[in-house]
LUMVOBA-630165 format. One record per residue (C-alpha): residue in three letters; y, x, z; residue number from 1. Coordinates in Angstrom, 2 decimals, always signed. Layout:
<rs>
<r tike="ALA" Y="Y" X="X" Z="Z" koltor="NUM"/>
...
</rs>
This chain:
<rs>
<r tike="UNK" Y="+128.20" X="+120.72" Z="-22.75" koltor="1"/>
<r tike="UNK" Y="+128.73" X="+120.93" Z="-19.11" koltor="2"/>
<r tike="UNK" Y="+124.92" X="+121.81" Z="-18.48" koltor="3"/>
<r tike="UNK" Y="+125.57" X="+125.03" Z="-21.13" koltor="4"/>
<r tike="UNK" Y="+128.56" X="+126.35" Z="-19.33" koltor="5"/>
<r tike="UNK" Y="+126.79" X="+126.08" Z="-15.81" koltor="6"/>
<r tike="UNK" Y="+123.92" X="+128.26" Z="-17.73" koltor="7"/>
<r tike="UNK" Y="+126.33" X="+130.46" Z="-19.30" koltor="8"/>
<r tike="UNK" Y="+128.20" X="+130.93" Z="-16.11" koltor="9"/>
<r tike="UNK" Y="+125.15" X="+131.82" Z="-14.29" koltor="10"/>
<r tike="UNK" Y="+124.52" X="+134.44" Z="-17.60" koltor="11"/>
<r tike="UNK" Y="+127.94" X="+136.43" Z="-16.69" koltor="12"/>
<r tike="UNK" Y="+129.42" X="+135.03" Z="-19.73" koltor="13"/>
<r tike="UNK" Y="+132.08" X="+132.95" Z="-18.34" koltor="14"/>
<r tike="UNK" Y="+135.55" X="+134.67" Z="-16.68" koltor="15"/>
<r tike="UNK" Y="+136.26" X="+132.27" Z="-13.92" koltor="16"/>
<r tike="UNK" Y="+138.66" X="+133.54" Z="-10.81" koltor="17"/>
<r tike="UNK" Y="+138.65" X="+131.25" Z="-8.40" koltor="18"/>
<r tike="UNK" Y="+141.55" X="+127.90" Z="-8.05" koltor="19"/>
<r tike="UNK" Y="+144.55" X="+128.09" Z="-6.74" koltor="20"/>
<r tike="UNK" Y="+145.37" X="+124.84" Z="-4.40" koltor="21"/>
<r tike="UNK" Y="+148.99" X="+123.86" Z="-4.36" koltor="22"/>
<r tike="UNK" Y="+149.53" X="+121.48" Z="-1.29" koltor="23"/>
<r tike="UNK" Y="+152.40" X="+119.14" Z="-2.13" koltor="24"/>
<r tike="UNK" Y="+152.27" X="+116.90" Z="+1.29" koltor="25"/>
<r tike="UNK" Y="+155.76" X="+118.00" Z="+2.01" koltor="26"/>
<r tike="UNK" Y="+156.96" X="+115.73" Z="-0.39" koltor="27"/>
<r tike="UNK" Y="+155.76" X="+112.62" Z="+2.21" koltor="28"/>
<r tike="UNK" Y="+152.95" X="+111.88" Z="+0.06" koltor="29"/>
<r tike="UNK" Y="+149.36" X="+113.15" Z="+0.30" koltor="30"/>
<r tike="UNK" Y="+149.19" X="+115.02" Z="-3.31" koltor="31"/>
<r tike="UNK" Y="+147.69" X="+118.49" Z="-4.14" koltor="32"/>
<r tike="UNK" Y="+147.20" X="+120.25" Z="-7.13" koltor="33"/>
<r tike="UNK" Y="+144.61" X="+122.98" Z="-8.50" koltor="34"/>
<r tike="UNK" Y="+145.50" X="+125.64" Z="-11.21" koltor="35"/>
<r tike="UNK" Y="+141.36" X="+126.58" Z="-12.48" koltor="36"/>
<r tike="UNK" Y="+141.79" X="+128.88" Z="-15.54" koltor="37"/>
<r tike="UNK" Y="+138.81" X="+129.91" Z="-17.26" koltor="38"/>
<r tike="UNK" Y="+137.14" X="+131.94" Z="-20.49" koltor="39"/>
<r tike="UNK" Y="+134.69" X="+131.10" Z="-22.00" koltor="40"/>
<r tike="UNK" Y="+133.34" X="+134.47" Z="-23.34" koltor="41"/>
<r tike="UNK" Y="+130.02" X="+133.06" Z="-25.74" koltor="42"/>
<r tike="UNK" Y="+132.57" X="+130.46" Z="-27.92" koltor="43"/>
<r tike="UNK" Y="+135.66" X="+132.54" Z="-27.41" koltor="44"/>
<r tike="UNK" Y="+137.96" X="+129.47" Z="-25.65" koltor="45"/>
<r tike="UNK" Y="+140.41" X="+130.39" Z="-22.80" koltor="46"/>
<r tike="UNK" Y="+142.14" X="+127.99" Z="-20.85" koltor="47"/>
<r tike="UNK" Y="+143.97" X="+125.84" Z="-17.66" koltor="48"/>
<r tike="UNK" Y="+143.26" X="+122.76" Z="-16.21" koltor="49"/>
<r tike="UNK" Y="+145.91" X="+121.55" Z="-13.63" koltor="50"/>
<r tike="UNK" Y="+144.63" X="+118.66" Z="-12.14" koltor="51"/>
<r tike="UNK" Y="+145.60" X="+117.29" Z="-8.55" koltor="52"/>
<r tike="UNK" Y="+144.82" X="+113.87" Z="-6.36" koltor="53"/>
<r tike="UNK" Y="+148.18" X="+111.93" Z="-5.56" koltor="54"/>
<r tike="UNK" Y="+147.41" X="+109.20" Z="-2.79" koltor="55"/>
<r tike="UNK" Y="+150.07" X="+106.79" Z="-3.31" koltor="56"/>
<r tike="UNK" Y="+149.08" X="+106.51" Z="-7.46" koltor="57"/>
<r tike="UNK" Y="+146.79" X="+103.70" Z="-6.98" koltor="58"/>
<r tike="UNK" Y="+149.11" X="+101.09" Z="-5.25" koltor="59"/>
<r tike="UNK" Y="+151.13" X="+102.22" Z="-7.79" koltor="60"/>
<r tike="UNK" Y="+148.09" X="+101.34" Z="-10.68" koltor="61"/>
<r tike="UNK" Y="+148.00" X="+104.84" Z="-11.35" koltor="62"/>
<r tike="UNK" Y="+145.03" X="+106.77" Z="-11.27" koltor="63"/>
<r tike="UNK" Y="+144.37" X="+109.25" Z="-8.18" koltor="64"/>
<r tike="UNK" Y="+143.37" X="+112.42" Z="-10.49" koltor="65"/>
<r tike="UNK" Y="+146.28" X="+113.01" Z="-12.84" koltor="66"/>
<r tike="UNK" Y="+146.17" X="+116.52" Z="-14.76" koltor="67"/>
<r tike="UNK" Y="+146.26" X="+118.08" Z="-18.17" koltor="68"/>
<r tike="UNK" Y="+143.96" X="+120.65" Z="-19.84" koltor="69"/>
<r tike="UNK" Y="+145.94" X="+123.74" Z="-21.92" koltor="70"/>
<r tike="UNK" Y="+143.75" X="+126.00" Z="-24.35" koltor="71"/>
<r tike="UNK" Y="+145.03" X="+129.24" Z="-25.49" koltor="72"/>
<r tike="UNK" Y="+144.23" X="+131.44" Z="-28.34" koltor="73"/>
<r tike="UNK" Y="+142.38" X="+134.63" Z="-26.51" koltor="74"/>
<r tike="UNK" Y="+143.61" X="+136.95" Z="-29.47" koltor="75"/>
<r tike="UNK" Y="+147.47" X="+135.81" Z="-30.14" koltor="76"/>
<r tike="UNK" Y="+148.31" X="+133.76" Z="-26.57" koltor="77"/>
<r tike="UNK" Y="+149.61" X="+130.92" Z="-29.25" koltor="78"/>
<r tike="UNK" Y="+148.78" X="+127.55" Z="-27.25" koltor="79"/>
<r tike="UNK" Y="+146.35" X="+125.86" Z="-29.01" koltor="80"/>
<r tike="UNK" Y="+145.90" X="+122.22" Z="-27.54" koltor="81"/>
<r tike="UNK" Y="+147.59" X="+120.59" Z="-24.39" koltor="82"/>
<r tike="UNK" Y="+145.62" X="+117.66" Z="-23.64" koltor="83"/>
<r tike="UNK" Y="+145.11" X="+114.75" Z="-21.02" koltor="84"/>
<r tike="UNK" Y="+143.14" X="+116.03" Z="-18.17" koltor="85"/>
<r tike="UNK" Y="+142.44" X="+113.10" Z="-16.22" koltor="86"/>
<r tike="UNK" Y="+139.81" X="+111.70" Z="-18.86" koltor="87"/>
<r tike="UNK" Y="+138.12" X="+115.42" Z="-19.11" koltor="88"/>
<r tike="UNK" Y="+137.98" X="+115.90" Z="-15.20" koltor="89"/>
<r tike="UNK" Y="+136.40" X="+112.19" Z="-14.87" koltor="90"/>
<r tike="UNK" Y="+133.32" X="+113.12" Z="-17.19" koltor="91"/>
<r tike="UNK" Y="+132.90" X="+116.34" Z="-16.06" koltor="92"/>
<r tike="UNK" Y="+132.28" X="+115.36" Z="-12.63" koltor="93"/>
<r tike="UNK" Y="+130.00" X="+112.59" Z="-13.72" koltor="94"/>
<r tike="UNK" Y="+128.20" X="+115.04" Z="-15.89" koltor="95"/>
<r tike="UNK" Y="+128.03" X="+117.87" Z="-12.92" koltor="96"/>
<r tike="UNK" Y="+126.08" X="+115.01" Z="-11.10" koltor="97"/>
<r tike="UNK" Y="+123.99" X="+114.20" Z="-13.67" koltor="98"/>
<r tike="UNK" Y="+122.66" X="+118.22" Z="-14.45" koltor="99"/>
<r tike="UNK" Y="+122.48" X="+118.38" Z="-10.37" koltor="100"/>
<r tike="UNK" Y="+120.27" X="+115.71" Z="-9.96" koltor="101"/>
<r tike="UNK" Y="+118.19" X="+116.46" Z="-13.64" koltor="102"/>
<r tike="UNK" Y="+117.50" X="+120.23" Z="-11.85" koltor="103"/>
<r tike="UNK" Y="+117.13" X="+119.28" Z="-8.35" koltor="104"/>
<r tike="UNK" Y="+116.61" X="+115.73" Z="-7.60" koltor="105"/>
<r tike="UNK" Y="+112.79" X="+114.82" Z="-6.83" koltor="106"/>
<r tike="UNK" Y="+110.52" X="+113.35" Z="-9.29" koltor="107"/>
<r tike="UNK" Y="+110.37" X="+109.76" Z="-9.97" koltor="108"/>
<r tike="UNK" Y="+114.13" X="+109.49" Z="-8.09" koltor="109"/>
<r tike="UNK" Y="+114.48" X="+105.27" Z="-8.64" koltor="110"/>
<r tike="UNK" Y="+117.35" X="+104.34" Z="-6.07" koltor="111"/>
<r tike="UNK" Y="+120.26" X="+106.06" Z="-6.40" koltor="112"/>
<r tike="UNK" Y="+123.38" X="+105.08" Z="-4.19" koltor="113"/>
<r tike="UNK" Y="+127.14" X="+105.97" Z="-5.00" koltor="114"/>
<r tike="UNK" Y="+129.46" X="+106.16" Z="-2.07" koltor="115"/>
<r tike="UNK" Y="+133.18" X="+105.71" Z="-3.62" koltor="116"/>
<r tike="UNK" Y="+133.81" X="+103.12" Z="-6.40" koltor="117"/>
<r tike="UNK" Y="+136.46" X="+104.93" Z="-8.14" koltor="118"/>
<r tike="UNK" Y="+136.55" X="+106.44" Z="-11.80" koltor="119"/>
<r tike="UNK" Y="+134.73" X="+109.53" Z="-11.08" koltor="120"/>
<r tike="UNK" Y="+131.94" X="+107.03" Z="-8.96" koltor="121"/>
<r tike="UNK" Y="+132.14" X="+105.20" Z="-12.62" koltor="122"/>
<r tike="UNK" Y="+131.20" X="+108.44" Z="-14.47" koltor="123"/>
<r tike="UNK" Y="+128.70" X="+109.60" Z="-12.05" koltor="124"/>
<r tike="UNK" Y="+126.42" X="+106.26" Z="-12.47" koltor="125"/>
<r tike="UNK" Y="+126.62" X="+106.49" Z="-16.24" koltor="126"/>
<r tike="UNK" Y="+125.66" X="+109.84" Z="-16.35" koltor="127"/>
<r tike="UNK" Y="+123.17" X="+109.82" Z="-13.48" koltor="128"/>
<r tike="UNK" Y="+121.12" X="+106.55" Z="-15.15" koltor="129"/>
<r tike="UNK" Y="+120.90" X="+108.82" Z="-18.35" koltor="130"/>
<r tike="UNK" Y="+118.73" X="+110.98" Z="-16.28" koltor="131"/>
<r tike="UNK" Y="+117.26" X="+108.58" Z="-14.57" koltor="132"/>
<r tike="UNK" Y="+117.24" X="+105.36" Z="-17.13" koltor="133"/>
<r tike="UNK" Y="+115.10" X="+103.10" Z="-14.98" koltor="134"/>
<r tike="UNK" Y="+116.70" X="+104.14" Z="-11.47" koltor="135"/>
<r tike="UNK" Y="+118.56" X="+101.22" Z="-9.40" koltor="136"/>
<r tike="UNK" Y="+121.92" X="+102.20" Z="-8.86" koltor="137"/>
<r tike="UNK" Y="+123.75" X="+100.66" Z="-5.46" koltor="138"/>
<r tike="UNK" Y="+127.69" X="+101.43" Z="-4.80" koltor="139"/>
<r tike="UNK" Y="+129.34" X="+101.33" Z="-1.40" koltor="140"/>
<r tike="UNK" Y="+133.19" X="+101.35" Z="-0.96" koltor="141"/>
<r tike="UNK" Y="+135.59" X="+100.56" Z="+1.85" koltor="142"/>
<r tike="UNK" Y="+137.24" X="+98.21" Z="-0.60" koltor="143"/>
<r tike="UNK" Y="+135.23" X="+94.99" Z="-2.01" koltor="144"/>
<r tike="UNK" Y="+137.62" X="+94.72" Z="-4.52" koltor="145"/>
<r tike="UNK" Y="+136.77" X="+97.61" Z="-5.83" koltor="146"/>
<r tike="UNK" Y="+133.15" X="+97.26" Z="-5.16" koltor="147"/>
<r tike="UNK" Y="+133.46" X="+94.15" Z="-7.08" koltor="148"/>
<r tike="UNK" Y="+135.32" X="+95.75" Z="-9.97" koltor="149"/>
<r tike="UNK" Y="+132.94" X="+98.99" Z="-10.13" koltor="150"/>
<r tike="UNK" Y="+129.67" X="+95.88" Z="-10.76" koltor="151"/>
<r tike="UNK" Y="+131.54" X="+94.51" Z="-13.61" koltor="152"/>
<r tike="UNK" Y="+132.49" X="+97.62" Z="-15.16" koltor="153"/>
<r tike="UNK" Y="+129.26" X="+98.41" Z="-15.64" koltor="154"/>
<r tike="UNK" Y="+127.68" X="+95.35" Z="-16.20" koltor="155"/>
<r tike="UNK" Y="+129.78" X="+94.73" Z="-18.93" koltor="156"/>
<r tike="UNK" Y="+130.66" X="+97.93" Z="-20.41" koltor="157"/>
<r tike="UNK" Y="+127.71" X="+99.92" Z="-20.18" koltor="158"/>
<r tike="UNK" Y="+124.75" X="+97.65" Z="-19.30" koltor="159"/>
<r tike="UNK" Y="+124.14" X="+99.04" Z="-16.27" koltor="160"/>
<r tike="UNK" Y="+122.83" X="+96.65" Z="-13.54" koltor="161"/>
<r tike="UNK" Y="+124.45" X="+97.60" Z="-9.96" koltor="162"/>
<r tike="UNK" Y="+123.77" X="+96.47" Z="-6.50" koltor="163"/>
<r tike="UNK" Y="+126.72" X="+95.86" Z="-4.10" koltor="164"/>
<r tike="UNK" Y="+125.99" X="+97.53" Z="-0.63" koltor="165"/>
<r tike="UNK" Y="+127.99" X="+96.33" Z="+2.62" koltor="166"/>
<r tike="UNK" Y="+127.83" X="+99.48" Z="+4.41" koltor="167"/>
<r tike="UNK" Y="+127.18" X="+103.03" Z="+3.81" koltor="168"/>
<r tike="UNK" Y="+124.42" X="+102.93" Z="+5.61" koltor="169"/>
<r tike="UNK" Y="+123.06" X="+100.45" Z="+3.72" koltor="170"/>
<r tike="UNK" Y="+123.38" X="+102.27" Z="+0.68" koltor="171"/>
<r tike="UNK" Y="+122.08" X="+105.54" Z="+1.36" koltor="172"/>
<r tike="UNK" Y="+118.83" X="+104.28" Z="+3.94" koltor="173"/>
<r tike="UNK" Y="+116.39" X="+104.39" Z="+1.12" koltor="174"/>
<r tike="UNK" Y="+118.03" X="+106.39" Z="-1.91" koltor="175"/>
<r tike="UNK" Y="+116.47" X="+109.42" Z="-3.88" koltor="176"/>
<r tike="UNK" Y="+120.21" X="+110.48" Z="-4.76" koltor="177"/>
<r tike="UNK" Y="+123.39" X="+109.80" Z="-2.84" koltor="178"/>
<r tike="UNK" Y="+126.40" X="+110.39" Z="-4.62" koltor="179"/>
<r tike="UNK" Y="+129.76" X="+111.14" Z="-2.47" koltor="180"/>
<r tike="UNK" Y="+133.06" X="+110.40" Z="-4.33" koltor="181"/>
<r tike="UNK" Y="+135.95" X="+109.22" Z="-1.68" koltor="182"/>
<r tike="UNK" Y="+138.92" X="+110.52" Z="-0.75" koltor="183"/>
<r tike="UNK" Y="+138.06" X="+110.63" Z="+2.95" koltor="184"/>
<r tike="UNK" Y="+139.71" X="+112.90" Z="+5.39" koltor="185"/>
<r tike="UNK" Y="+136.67" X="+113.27" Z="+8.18" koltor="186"/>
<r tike="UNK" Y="+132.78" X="+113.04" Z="+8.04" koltor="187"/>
<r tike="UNK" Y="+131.44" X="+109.29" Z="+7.64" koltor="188"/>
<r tike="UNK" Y="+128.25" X="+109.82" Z="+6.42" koltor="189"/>
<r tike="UNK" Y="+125.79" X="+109.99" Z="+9.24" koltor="190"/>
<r tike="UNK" Y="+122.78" X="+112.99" Z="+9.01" koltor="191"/>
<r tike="UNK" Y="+120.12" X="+110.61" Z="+10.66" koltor="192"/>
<r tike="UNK" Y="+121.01" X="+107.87" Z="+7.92" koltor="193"/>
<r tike="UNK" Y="+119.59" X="+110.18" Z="+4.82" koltor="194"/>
<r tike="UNK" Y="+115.74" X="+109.84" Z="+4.34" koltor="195"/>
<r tike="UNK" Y="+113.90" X="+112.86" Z="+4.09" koltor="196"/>
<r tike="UNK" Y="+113.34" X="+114.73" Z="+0.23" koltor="197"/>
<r tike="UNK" Y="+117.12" X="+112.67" Z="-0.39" koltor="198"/>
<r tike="UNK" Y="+119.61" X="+114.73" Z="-2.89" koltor="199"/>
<r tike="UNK" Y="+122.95" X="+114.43" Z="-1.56" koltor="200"/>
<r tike="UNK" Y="+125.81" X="+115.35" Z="-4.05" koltor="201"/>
<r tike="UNK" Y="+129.33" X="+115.87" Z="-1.57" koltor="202"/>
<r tike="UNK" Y="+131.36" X="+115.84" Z="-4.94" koltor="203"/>
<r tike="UNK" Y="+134.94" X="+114.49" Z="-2.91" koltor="204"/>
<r tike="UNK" Y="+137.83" X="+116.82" Z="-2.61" koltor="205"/>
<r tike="UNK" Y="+136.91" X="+116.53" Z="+1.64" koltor="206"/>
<r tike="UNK" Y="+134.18" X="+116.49" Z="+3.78" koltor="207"/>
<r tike="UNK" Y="+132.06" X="+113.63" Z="+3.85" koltor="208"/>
<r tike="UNK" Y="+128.96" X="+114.36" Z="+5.43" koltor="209"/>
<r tike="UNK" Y="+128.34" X="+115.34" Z="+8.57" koltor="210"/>
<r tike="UNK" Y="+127.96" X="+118.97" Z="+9.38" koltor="211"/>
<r tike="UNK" Y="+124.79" X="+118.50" Z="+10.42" koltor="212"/>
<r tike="UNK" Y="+123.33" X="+117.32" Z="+6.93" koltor="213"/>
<r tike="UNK" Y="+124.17" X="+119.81" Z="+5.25" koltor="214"/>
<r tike="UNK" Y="+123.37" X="+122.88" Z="+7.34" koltor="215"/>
<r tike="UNK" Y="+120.28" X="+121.65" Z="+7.90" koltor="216"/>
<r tike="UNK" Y="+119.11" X="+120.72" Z="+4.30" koltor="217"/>
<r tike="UNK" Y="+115.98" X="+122.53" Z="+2.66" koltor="218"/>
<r tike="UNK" Y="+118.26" X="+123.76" Z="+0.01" koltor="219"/>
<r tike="UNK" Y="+121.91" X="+124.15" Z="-0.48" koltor="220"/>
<r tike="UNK" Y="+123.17" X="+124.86" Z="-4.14" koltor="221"/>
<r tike="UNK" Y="+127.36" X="+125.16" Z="-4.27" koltor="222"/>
<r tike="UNK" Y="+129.21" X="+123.67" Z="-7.71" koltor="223"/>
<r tike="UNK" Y="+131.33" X="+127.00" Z="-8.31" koltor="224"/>
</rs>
């Protein structure tokens, strides 16, 4: 489904202004929140998703992306669904990664690396190892805990072998596809550390790449 709307949207057929970003840091906690309404003109569905990251959630086992999706009735404005938005936001970034890399990643991609071992790094290696079923998958993350946790996720519930890399560096020197999903504030991935013909996906709510990779790269396609 995601693949569709990216081709509708590129046909005209899909009424999307652009988000509004609430900053909510006054409240002594880093947590923002995005209001992304959109119609969908060729099945007729209108909607909201408000979905923000809240930085102190995951001490408090809470997940960082909290939201919830609202559908409306185009004809009558009745609301038709309101519905979790933290499950819907997870796949659909994992999906976005997956179409990127099935249009644009080179042929024959085998090592893929995902920087960020959170829920939306989770999604991103499922869907990216549909694409690519016989590609090695290697996760870096500040936190061996959760690099730990991220292995036997999807050893266990998805059958999908994963390396464990110490550094980012590490994880990224020889990959087809790198995968950003952190929450990190200021550039940490390193231009001279991506091989040449590499598909970098910088799919975190910051920058994570240096300047310099991504103003220099053959082609740069934006997620709108």
């Amino acid at each position: 489904m995601v693949d569709t709307v990216f081709r509708e949207w590129g046909h005209g057929n899909v009424v999307m202004p652009p988000k509004v970003n609430l900053d909510m840091s006054r409240s002594g906690h880093s947590s923002w929140a995005n209001a992304m309404p959109a119609y969908l003109a060729f099945c007729n569905v209108g909607g909201l998703k408000w979905v923000g990251g809240y930085g102190s959630n995951p001490a408090r086992g809470l997940p960082y992306i909290m939201g919830v999706v609202v559908l409306t009735d185009p004809e009558t404005g009745h609301t038709l669904a309101v519905m979790d938005g933290v499950y819907i936001s997870d796949w659909r970034t994992g999906a976005s990664a997956g179409v990127a890399a099935k249009c644009l990643a080179r042929e024959g991609t085998g090592r893929i690396a995902v920087i960020g071992a959170g829920a939306q790094g989770r999604t991103a290696a499922v869907c990216l190892r549909e694409v690519f079923p016989v590609a090695h998958i290697t996760v870096a993350d500040i936190s061996e805990q959760r690099r730990l946790a991220f292995r036997a996720e999807m050893e266990e519930k998805y059958r999908l072998p994963v390396s464990l890399a110490p550094t980012v560096e590490a994880a990224v020197s020889d990959a087809d596809v790198v995968v950003l999903l952190t929450t990190a504030r200021e550039p940490f991935v390193n231009a001279e550390w991506i091989p040449e013909g590499c598909l970098t996906l910088a799919m975190g709510s910051y920058q994570q790449a240096q300047d310099r990779l991504i103003l220099d790269a053959d082609t740069i396609v934006v997620d709108c």
